[in-house]
Gaussian input, Z-matrix of N, CA and C with variables (Angstrom, degrees):
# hf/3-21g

backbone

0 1
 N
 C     1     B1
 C     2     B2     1     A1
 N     3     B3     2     A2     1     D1
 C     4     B4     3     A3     2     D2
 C     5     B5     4     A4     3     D3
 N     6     B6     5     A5     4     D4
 C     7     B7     6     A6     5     D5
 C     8     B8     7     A7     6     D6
 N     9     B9     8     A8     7     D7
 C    10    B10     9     A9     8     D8
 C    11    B11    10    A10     9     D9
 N    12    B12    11    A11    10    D10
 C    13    B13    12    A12    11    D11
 C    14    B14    13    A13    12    D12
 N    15    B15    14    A14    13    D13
 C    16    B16    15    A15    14    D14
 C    17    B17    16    A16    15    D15
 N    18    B18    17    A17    16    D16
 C    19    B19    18    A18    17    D17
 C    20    B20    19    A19    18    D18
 N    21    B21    20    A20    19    D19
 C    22    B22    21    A21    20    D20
 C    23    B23    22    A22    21    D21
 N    24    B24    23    A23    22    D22
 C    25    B25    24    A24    23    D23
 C    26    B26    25    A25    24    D24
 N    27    B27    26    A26    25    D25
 C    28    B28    27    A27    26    D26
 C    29    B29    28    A28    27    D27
 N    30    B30    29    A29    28    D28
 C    31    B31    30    A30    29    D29
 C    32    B32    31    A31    30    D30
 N    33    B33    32    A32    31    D31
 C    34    B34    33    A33    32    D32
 C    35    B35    34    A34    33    D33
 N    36    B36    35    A35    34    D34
 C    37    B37    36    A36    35    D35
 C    38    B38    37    A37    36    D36
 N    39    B39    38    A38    37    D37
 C    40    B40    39    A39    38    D38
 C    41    B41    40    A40    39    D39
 N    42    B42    41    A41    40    D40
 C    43    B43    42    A42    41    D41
 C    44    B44    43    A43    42    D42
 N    45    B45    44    A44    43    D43
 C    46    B46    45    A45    44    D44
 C    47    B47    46    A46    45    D45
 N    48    B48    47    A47    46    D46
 C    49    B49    48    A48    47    D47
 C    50    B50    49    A49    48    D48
 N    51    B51    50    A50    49    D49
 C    52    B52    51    A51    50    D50
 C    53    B53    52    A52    51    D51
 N    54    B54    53    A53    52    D52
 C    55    B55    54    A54    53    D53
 C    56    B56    55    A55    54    D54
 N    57    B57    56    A56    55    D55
 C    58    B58    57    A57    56    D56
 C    59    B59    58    A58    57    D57
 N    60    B60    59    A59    58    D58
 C    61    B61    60    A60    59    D59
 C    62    B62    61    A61    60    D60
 N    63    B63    62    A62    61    D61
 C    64    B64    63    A63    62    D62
 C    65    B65    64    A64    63    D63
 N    66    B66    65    A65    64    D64
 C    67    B67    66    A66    65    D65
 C    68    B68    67    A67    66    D66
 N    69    B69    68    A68    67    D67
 C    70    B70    69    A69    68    D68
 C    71    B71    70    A70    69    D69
 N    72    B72    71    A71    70    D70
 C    73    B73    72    A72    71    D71
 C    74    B74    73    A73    72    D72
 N    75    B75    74    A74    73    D73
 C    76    B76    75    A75    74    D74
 C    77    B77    76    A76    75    D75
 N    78    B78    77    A77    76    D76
 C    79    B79    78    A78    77    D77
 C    80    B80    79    A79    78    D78
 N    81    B81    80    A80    79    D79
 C    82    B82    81    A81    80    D80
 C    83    B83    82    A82    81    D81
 N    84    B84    83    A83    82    D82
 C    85    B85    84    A84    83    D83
 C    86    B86    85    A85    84    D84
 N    87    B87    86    A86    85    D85
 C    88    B88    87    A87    86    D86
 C    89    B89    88    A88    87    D87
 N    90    B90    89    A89    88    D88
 C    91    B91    90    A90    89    D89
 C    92    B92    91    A91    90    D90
 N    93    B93    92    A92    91    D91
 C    94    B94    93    A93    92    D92
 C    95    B95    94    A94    93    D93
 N    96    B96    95    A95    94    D94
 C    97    B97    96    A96    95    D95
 C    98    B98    97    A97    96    D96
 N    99    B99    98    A98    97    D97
 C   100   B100    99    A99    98    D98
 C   101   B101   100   A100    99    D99
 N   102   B102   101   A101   100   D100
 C   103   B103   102   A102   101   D101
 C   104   B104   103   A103   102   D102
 N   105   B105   104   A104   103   D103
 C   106   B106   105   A105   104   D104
 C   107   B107   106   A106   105   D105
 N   108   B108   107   A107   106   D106
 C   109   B109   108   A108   107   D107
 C   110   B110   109   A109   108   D108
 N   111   B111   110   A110   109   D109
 C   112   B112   111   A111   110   D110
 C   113   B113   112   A112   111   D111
 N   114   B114   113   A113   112   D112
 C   115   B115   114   A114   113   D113
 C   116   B116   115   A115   114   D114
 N   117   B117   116   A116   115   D115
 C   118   B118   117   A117   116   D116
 C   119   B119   118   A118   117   D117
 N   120   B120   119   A119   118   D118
 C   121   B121   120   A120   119   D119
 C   122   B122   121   A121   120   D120
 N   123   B123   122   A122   121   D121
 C   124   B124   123   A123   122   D122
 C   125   B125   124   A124   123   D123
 N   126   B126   125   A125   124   D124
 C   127   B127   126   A126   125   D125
 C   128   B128   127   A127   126   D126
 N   129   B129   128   A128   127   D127
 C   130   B130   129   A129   128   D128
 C   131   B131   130   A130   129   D129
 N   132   B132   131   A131   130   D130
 C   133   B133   132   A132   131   D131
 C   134   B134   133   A133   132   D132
 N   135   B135   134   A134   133   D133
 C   136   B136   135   A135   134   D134
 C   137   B137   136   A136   135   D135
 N   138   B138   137   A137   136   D136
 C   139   B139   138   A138   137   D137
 C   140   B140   139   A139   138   D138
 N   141   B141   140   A140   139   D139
 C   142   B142   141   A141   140   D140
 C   143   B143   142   A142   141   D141
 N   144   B144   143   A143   142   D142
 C   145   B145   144   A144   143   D143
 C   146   B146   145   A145   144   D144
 N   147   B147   146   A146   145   D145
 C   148   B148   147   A147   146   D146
 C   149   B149   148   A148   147   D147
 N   150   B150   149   A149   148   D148
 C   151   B151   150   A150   149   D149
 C   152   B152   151   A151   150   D150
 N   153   B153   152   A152   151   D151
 C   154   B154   153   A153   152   D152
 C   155   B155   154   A154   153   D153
 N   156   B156   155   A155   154   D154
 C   157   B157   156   A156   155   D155
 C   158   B158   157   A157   156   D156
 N   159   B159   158   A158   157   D157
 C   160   B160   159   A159   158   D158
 C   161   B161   160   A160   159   D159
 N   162   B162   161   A161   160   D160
 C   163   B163   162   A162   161   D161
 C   164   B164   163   A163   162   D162
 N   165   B165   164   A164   163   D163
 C   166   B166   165   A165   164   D164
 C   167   B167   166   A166   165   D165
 N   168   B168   167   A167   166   D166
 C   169   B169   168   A168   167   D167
 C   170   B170   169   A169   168   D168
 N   171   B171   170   A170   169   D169
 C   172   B172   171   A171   170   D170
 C   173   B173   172   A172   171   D171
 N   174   B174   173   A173   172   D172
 C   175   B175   174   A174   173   D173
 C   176   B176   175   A175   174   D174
 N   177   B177   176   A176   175   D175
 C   178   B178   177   A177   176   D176
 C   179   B179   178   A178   177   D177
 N   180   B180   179   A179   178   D178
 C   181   B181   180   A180   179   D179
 C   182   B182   181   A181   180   D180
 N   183   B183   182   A182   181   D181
 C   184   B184   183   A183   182   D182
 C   185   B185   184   A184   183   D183
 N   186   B186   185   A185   184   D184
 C   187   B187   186   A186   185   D185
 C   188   B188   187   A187   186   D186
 N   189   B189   188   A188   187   D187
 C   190   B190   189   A189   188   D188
 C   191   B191   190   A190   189   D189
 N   192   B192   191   A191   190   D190
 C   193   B193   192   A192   191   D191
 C   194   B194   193   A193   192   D192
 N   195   B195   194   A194   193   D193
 C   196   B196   195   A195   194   D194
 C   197   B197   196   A196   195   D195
 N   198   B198   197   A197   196   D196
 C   199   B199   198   A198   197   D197
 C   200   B200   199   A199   198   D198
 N   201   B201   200   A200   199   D199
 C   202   B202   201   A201   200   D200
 C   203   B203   202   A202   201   D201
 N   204   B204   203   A203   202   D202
 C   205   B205   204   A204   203   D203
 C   206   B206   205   A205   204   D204
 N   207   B207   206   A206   205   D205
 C   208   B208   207   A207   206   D206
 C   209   B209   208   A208   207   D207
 N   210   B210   209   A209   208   D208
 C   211   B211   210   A210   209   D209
 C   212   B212   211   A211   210   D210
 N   213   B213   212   A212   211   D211
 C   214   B214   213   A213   212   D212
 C   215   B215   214   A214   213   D213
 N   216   B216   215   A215   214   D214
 C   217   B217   216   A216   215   D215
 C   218   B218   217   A217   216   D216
 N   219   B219   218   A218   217   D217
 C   220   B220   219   A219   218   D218
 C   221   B221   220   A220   219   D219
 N   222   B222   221   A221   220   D220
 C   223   B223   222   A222   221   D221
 C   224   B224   223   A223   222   D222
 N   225   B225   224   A224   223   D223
 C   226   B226   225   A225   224   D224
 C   227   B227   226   A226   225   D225
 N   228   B228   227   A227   226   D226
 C   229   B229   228   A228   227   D227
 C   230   B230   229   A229   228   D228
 N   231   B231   230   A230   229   D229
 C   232   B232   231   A231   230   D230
 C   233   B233   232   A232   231   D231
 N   234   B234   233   A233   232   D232
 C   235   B235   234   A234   233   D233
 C   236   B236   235   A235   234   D234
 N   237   B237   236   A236   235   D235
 C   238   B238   237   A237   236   D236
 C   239   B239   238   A238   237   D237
 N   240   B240   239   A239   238   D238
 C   241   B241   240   A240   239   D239
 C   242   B242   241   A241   240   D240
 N   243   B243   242   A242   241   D241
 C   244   B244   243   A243   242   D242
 C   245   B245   244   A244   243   D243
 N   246   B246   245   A245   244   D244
 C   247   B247   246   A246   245   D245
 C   248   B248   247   A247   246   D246
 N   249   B249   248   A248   247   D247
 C   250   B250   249   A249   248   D248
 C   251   B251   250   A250   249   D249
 N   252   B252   251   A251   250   D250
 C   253   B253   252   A252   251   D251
 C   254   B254   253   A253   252   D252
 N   255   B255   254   A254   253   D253
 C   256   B256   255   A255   254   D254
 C   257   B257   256   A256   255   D255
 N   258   B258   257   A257   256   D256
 C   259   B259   258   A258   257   D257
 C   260   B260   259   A259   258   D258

   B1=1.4562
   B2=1.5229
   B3=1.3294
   B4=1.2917
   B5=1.8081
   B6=1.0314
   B7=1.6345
   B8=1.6249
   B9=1.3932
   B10=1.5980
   B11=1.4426
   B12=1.4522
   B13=1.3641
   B14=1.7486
   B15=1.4130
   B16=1.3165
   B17=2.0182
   B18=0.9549
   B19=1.1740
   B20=2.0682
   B21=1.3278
   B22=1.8104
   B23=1.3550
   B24=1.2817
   B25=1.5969
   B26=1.0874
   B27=1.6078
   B28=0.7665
   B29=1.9788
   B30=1.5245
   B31=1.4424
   B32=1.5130
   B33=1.6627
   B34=1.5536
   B35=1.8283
   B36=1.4438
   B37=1.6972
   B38=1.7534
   B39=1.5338
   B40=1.8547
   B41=1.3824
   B42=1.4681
   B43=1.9667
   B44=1.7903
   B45=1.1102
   B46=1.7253
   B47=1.4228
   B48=1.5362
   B49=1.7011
   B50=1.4937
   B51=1.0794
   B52=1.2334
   B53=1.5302
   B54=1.3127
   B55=1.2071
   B56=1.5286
   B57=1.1397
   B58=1.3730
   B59=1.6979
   B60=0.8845
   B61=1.2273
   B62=1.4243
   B63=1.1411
   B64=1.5448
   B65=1.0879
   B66=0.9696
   B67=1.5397
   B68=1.7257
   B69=1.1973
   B70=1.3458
   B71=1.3065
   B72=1.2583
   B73=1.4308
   B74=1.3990
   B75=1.2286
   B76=1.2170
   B77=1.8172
   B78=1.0743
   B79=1.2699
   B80=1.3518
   B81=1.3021
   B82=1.2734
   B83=1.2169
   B84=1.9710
   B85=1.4613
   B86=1.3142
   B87=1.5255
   B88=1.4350
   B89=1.6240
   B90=1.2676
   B91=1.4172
   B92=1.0743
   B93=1.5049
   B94=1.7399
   B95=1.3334
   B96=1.1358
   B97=1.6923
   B98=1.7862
   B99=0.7153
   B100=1.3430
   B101=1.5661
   B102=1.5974
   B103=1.8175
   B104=1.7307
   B105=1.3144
   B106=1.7704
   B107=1.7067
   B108=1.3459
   B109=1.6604
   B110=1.2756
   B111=1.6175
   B112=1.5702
   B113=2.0048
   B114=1.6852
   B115=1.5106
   B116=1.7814
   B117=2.1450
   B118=0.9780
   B119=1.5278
   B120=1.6686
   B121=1.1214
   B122=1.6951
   B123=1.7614
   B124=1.3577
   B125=1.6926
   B126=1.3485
   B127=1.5916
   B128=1.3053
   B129=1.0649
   B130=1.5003
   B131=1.6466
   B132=1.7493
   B133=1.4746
   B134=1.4378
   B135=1.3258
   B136=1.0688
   B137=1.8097
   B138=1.1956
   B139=1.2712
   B140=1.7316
   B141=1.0161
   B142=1.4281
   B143=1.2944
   B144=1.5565
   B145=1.4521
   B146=2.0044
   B147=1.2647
   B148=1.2813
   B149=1.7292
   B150=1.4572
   B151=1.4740
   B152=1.5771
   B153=1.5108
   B154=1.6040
   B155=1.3508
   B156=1.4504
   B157=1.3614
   B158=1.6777
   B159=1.6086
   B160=1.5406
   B161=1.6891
   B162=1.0929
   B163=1.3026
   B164=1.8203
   B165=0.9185
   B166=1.3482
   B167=2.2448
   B168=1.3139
   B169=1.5388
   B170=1.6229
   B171=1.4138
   B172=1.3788
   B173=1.6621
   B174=1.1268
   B175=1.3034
   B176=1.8557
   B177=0.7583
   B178=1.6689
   B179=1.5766
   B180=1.5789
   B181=1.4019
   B182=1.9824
   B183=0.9795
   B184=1.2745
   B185=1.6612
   B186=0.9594
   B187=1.7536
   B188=1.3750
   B189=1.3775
   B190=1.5121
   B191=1.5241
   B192=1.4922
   B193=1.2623
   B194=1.3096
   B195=1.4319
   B196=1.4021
   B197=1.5803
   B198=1.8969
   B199=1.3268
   B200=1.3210
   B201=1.5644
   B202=1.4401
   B203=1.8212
   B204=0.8821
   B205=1.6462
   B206=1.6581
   B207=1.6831
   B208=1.3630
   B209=1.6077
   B210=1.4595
   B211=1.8080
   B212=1.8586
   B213=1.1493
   B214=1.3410
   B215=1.7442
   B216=1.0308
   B217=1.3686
   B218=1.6366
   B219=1.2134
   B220=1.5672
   B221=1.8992
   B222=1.4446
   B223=1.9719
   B224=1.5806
   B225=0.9699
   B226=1.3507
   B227=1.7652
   B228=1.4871
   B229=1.4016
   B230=1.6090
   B231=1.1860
   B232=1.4711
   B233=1.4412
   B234=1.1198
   B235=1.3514
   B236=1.1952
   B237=1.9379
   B238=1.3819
   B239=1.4765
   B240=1.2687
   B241=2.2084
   B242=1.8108
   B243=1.9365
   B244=0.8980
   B245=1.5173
   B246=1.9712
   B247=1.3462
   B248=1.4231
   B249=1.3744
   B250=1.4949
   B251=1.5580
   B252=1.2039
   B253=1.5326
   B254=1.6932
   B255=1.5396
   B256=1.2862
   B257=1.3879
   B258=1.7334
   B259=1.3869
   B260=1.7949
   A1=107.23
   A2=119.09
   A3=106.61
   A4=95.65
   A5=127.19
   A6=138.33
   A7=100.46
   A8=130.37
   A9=131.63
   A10=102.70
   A11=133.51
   A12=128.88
   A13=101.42
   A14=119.61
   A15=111.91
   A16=112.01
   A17=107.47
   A18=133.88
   A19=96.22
   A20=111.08
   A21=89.37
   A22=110.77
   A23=100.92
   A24=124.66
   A25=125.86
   A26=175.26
   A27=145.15
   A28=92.05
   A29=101.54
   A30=116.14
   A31=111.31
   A32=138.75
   A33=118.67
   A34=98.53
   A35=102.61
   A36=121.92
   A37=98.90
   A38=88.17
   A39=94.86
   A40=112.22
   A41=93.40
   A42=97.70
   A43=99.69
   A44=97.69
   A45=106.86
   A46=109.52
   A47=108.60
   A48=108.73
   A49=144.04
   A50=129.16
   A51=131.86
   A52=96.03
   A53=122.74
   A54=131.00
   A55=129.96
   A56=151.20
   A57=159.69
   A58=110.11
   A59=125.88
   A60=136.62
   A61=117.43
   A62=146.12
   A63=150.40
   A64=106.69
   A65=139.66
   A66=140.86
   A67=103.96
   A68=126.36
   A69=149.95
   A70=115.58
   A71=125.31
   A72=149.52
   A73=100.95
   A74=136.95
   A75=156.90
   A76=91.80
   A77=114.67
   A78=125.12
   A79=141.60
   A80=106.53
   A81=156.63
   A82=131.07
   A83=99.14
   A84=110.89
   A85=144.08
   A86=91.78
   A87=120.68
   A88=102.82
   A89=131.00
   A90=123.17
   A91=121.30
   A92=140.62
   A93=129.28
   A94=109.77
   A95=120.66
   A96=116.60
   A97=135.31
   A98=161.21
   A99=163.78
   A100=121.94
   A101=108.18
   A102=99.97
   A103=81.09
   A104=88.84
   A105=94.52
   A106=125.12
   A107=127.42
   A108=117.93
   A109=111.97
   A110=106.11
   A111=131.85
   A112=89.70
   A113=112.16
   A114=93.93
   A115=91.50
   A116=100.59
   A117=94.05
   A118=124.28
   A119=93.47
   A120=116.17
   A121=130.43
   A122=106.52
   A123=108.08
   A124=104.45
   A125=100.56
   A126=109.72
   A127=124.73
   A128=156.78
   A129=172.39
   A130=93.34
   A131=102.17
   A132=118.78
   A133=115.89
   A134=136.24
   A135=156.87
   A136=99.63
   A137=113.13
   A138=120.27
   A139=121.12
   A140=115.55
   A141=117.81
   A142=95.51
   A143=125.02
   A144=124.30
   A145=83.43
   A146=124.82
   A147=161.28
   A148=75.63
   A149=106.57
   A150=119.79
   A151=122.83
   A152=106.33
   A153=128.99
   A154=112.15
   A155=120.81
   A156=120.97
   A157=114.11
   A158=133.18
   A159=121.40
   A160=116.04
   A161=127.26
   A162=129.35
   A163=95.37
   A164=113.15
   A165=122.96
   A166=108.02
   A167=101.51
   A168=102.01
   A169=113.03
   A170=104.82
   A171=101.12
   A172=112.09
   A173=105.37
   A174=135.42
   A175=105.43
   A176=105.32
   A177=89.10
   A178=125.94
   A179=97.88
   A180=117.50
   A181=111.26
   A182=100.04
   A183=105.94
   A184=134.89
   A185=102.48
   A186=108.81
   A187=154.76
   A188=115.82
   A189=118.06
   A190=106.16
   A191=124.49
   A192=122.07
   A193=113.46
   A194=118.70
   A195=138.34
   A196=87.29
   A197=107.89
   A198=105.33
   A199=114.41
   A200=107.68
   A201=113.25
   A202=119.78
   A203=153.55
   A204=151.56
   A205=92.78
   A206=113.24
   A207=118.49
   A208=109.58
   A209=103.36
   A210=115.63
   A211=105.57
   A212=105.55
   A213=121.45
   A214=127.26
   A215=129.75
   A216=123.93
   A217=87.85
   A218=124.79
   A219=141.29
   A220=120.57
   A221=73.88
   A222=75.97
   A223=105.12
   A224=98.81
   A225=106.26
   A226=128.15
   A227=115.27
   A228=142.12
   A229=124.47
   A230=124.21
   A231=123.50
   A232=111.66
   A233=158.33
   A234=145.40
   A235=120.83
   A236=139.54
   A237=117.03
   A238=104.82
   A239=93.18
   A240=96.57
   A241=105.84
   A242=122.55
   A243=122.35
   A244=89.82
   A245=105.24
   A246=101.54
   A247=109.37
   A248=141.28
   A249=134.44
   A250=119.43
   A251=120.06
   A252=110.27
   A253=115.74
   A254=101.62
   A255=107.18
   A256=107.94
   A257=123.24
   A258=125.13
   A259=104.81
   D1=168.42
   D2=-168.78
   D3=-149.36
   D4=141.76
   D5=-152.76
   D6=-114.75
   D7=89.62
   D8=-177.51
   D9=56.21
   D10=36.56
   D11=161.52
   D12=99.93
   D13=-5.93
   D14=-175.83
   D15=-72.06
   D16=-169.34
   D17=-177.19
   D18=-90.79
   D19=133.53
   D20=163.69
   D21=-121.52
   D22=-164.19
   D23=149.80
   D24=-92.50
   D25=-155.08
   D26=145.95
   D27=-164.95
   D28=110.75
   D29=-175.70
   D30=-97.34
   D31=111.80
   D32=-157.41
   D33=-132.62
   D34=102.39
   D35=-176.27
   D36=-85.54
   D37=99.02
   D38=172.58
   D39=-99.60
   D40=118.78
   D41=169.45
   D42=-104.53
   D43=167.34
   D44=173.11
   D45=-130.54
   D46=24.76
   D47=170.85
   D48=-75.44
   D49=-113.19
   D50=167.73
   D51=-84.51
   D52=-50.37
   D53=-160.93
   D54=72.19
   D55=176.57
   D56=-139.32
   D57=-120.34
   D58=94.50
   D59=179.35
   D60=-52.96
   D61=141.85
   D62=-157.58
   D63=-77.59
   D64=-32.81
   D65=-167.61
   D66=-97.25
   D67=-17.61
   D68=167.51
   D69=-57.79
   D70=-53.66
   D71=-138.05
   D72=-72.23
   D73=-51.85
   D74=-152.60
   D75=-88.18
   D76=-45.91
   D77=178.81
   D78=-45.49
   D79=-58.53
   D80=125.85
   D81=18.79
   D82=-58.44
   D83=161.85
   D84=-94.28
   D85=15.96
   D86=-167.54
   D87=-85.64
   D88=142.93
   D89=-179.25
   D90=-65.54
   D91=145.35
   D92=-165.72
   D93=59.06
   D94=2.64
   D95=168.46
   D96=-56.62
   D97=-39.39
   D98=-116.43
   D99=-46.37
   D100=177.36
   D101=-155.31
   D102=-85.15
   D103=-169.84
   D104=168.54
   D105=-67.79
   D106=111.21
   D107=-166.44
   D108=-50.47
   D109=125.04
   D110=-165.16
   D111=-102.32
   D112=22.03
   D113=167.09
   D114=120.69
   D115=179.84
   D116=-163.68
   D117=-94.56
   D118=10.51
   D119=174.16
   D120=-70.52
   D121=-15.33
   D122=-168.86
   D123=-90.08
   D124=140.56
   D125=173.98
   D126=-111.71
   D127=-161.34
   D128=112.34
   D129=139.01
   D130=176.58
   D131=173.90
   D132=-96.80
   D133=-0.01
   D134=160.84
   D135=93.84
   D136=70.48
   D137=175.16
   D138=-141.01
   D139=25.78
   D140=-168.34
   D141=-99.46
   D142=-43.41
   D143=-146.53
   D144=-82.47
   D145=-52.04
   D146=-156.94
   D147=-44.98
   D148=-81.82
   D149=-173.27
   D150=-44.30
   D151=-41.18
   D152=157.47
   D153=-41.75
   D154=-85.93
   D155=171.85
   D156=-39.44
   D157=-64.86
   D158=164.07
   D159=-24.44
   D160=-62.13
   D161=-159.70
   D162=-73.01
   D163=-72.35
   D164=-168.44
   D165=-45.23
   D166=-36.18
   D167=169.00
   D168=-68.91
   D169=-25.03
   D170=-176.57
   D171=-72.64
   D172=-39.28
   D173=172.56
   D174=-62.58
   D175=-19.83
   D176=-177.85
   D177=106.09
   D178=0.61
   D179=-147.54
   D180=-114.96
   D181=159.29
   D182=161.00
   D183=-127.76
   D184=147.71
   D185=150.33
   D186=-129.79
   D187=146.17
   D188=-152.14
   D189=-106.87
   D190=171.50
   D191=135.40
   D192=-130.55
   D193=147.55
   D194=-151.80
   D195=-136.04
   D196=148.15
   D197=151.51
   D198=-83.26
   D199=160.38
   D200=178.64
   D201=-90.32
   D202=104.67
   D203=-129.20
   D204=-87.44
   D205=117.89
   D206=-175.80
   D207=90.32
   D208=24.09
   D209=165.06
   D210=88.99
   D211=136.95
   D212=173.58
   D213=119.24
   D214=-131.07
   D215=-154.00
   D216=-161.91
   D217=138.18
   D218=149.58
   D219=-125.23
   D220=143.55
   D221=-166.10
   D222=-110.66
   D223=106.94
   D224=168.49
   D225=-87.99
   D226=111.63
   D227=173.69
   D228=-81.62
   D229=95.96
   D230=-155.97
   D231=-99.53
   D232=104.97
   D233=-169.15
   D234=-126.46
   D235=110.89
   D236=-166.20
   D237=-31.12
   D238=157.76
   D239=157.97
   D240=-81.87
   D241=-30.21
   D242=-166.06
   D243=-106.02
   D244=153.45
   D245=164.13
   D246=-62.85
   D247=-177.27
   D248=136.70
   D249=-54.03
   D250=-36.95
   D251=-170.19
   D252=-81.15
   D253=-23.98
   D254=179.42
   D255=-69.79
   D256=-33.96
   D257=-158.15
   D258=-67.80

């Protein structure tokens, strides 16, 4: 992935779960958000991804979601490779 034409880092969180539904995705990163309940097994308040995206904009950075090939969700973490001030 590449951040305003830069060069990145590229951080890639593979689950093989239910995964994140398309219409979800956008959703998602919203605070208190969560995907659609996959059961009584799923936990959190839907704030991790929310907090993810904050930090990572501050940072310069982005994040994606990707399907995972053979079912699930991949998270993609984008980070220049260069600081800005160094470039």
């Amino acid at each position: 992935m590449r951040v305003d034409d830069r060069a990145t880092v590229d951080v890639r969180v593979i689950d093989h779960g239910p995964g994140i539904r398309l219409a979800d995705r956008d959703r998602v990163f919203q605070p208190f958000q969560r995907a659609v309940d996959h059961g009584a097994d799923s936990t959190g308040v839907g704030l991790g991804l929310a907090i993810t995206r904050g930090l990572l904009e501050t940072m310069d950075g982005e994040v994606a979601i990707e399907d995972t090939p053979g079912g699930g969700t991949t998270i993609v973490i984008s980070l220049p490779a260069v600081a800005e001030d160094a470039a």
